[in-house]
C-alpha positions in Angstrom: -14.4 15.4 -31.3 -10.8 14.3 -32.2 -9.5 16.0 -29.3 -12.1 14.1 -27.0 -11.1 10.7 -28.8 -7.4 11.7 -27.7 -8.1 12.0 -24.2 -10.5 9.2 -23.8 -7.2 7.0 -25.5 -4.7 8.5 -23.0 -7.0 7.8 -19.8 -7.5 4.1 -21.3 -3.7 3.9 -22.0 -2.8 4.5 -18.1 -5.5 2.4 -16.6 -4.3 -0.5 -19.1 -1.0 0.1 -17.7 -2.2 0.3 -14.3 -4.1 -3.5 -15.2 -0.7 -4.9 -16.4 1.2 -4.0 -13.4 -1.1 -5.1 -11.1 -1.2 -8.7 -13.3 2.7 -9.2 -12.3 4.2 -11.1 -9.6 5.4 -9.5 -7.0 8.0 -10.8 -4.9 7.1 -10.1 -0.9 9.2 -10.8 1.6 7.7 -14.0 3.4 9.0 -13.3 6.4 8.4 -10.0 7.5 5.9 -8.8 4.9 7.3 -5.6 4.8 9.2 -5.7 2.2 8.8 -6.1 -1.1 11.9 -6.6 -3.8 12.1 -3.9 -6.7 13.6 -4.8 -10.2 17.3 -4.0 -8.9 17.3 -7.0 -6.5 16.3 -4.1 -3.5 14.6 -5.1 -0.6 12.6 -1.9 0.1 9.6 -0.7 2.1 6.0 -1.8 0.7 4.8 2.1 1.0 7.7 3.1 -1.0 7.2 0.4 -3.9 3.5 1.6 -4.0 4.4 5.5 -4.5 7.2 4.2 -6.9 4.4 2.1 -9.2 1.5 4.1 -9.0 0.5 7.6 -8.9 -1.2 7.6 -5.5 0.1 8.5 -1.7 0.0 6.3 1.1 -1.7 6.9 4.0 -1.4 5.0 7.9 -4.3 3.6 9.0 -4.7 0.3 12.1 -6.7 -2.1 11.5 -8.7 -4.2 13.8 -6.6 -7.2 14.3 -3.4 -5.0 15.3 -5.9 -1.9 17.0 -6.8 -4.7 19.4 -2.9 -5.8 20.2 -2.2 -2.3 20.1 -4.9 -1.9 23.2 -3.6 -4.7 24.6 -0.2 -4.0 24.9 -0.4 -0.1 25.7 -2.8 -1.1 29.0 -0.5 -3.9 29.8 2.1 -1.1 30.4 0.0 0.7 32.6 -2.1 2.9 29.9 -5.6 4.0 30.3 -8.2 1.5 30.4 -10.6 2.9 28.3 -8.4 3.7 25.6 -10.1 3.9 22.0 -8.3 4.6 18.7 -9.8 6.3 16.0 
């Protein structure tokens, strides 16, 4: 039982911490949005401020808004007009 009380306390401990850092301001760039500045005055990617915060990996995705300029722009060069991405 103790050791059950343990690990239920270390599981609460990191998704506390995980509450407190989400609960901070952090500064994006307003601008660009791609950047977001770390605690040494850094300008650095948002992916790699993620993977730095929290343990989890990013993964690339498109959503609609820039699937459909994606679309846009790749059959204005010519591309394929039936072009779908997944």
């Amino acid at each position: 039982m103790n050791a059950e009380l343990k690990k239920s306390n270390g599981e609460l401990q990191v998704e506390l911490g995980a509450i407190q850092s989400i609960g901070n301001i952090i500064p994006i760039c307003a601008w660009c949005g791609h950047k977001i500045k770390n605690a040494n005055d850094e300008w650095i990617s948002v992916e790699k401020y993620i993977m730095n915060h929290i343990e989890a990996e990013v993964s690339h995705g498109m959503c609609p808004g820039c699937q459909e300029g994606f679309i846009s722009e790749f059959k204005g060069r010519g591309g394929a007009a039936d072009t779908q991405v997944v």
